[in-house]
N, C-alpha and C positions, 0 to 999 in steps of 0.2 A: 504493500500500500504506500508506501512512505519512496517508492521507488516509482513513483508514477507521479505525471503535475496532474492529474485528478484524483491523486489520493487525499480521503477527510475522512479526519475523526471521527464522521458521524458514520462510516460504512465500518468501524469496528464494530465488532459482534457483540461485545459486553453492551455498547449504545443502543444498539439495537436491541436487544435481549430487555435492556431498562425502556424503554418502549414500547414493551409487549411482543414483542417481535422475535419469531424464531429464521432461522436463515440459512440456506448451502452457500458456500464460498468456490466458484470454480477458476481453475486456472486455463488459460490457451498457452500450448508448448509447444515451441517449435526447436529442433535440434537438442534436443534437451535445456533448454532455456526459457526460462515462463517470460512472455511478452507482454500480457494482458490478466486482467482479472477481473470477477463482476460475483456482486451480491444476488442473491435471488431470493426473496422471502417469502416463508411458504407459509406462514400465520401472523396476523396483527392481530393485538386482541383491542386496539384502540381504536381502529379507525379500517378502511380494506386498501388494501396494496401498500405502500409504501408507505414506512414508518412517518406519523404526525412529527413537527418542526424539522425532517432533514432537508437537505438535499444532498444533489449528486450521489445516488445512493444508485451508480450504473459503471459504463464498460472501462475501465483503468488501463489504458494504456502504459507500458514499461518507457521509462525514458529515454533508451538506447532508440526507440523508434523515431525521435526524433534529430538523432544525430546525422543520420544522412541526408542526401539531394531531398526538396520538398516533393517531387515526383515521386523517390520511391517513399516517402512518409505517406503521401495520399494514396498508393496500391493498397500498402498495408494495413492501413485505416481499415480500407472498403473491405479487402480482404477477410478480416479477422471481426470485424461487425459480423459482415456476411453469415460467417462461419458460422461464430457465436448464437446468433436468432437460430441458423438449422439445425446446429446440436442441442438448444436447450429445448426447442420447439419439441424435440423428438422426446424428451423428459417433464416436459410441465405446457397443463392446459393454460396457461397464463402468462406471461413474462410481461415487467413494467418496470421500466428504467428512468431514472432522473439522470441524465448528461448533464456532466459540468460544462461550464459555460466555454472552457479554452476546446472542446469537441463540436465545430462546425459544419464537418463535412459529414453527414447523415444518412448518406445515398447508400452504403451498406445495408441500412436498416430499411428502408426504401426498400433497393432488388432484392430483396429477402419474396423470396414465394412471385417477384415481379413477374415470372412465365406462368403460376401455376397460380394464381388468385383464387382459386376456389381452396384454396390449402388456409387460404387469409394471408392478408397482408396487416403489415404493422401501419398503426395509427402512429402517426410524428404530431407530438401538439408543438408548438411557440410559446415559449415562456420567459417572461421577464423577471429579472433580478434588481436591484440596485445598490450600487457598486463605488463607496468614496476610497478616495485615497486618502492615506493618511501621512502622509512626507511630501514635501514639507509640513511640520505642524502648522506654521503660519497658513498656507494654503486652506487648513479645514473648513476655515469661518467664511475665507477670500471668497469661495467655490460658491456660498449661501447666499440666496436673498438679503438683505438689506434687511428687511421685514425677520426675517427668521432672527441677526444675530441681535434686533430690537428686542424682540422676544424673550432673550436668553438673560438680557438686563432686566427686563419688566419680572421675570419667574424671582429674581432677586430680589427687587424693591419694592414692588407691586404685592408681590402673593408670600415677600419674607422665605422663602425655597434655599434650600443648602443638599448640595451634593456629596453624596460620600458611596462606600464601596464597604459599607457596613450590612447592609441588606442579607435578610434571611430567606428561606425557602419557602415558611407561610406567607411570609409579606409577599412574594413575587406570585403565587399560588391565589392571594386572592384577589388581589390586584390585578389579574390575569383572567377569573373570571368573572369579574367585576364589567370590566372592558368588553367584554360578550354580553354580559347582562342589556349595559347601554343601548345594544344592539340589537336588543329582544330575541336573543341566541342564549342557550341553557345549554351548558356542556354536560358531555354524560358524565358517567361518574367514571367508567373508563378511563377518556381522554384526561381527565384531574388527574387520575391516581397514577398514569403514565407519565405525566408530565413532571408529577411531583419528584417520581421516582429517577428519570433523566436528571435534574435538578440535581437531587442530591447524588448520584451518581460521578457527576462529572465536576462538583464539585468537591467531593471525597476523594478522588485523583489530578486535583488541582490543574484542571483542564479549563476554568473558568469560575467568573467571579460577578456576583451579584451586585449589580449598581441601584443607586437607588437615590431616589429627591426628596427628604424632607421637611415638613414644617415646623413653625415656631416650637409647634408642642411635640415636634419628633416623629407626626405619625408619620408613615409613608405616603407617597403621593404619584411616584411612578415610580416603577424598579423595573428593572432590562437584567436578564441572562447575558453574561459577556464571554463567550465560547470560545476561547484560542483552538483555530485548529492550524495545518501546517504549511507547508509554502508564505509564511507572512500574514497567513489571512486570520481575521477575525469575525465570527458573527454574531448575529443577537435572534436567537432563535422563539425566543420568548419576552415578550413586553409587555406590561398592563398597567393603567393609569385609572386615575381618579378623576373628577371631573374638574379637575385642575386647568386654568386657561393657556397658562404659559411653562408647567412645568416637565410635558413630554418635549419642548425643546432644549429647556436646557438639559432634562438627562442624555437624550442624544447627543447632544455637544459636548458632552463632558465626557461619555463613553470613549467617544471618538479620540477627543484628545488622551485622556488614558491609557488608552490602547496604543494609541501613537509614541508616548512618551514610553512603554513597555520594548517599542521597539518595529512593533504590527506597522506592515506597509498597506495592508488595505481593508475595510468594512463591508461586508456582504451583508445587508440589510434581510437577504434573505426574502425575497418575493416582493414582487411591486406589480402585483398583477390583478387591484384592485383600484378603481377612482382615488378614494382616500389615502389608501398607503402610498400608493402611486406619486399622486401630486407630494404630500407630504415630503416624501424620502428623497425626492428630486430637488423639491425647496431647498432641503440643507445641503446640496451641494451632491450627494451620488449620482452616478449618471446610471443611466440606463444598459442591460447587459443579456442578450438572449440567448437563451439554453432550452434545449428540446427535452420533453416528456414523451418517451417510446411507449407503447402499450399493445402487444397482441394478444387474441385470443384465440384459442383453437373454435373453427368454425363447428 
């Protein structure tokens, strides 16, 4: 995993496992050399197909494939996708991939069954991400609206808000469905006791650190999961606020620079594939970033 630029934390097994999720790991060998790797999960008990808060939980290409000419890296893209869909096809009524965002080229997943469509073809969806950088630190705020880094003083002076990385797992748990609530959305009790359990999980292996914005009197007011995973990258798989006016900017802001000052070159917000999150995530300065959702099913 960690040998691949789409390897992430979140397709370790234990992540999964705390998810509810059980899972086969397969490998593609060629010459006796594993080139590629991919998750397959064959029960969620929170949600169906792919474990709730990840991504890129799909095909891992080995780094050495992109050492050579770009021509022979695009064969063996296509090649080993290819492959991939008609070996697992032939072991599971289901396969459903999150592709990392640096996996553009898709057309493997495409000519999969492209002669033989009655066998099924794979559904490719479009999916956005959004994507800050975090170096320079100056640059965090430079990237935002005007309006957003207004905001981030107003959460100070206006609403008296203080940022700290003291935050617990009930605080982010209910703050979390709290945020659903606002939205006349009732989470099951699954997805809570899943999420709780991710939480605490990747926080007992020091994989990430709960931020959070309090007030005068301490309580919480937004808190963010801050998930270091590898290559540089940071994300925030889990957010929930109060109905606080100006204080989910500044924990954004603050995450960010955090994260930045730790060392992280970039924040993956983790989906922007909603109006609200959407405009939001883009205000504070991430740009926009599109990665493909594979889905077949045996006809």
């Amino acid at each position: 995993m960690t040998q691949s630029p789409q390897g992430t934390r979140y397709a370790l097994q234990e992540i999964m496992h705390a998810l509810g999720c059980k899972v086969d790991f397969w490998f593609v060998m060629h010459k006796n050399q594993v080139v590629a790797g991919i998750p397959i999960v064959l029960s969620n008990s929170a949600a169906e197909g792919l474990p709730i808060h990840t991504y890129y939980i799909g095909l891992m290409y080995h780094y050495d494939l992109y050492k050579g000419k770009a021509n022979r890296t695009t064969e063996c893209e296509i090649a080993i996708s290819e492959f991939v869909m008609d070996e697992l096809s032939q072991k599971y009524a289901r396969i459903e991939l999150s592709l990392h965002h640096s996996i553009t080229d898709v057309r493997g997943f495409d000519w999969f069954n492209y002669h033989e469509p009655e066998a099924g073809r794979a559904q490719i969806l479009p999916q956005y991400t959004a994507i800050s950088s975090l170096q320079p630190i100056s640059d965090i705020r430079a990237e935002a609206r005007s309006s957003r880094r207004r905001e981030e003083g107003y959460a100070k002076t206006r609403e008296q808000l203080e940022f700290s990385l003291d935050g617990n797992v009930q605080e982010l748990i209910g703050l979390y469905v709290e945020t659903f609530k606002r939205q006349a959305v009732e989470l099951e009790a699954a997805t809570i006791a899943a999420t709780e359990q991710f939480a605490e999980y990747v926080l007992s292996h020091e994989f990430a650190e709960i931020a959070v914005v309090r007030d005068e009197a301490g309580e919480a007011q937004a808190a963010g999961l801050v998930f270091y995973d590898f290559s540089g990258y940071v994300h925030l798989p889990v957010v929930g606020t109060k109905e606080t006016k100006y204080g989910g900017t500044l924990l954004y802001f603050q995450m960010m620079e955090h994260a930045a000052k730790k060392g992280y070159q970039y924040m993956d917000f983790n989906g922007a594939n909603s109006p609200n999150r959407g405009y939001f995530k883009h205000s504070i300065g991430a740009k926009a970033e599109l990665f493909f959702h594979v889905r077949w099913v045996r006809p």
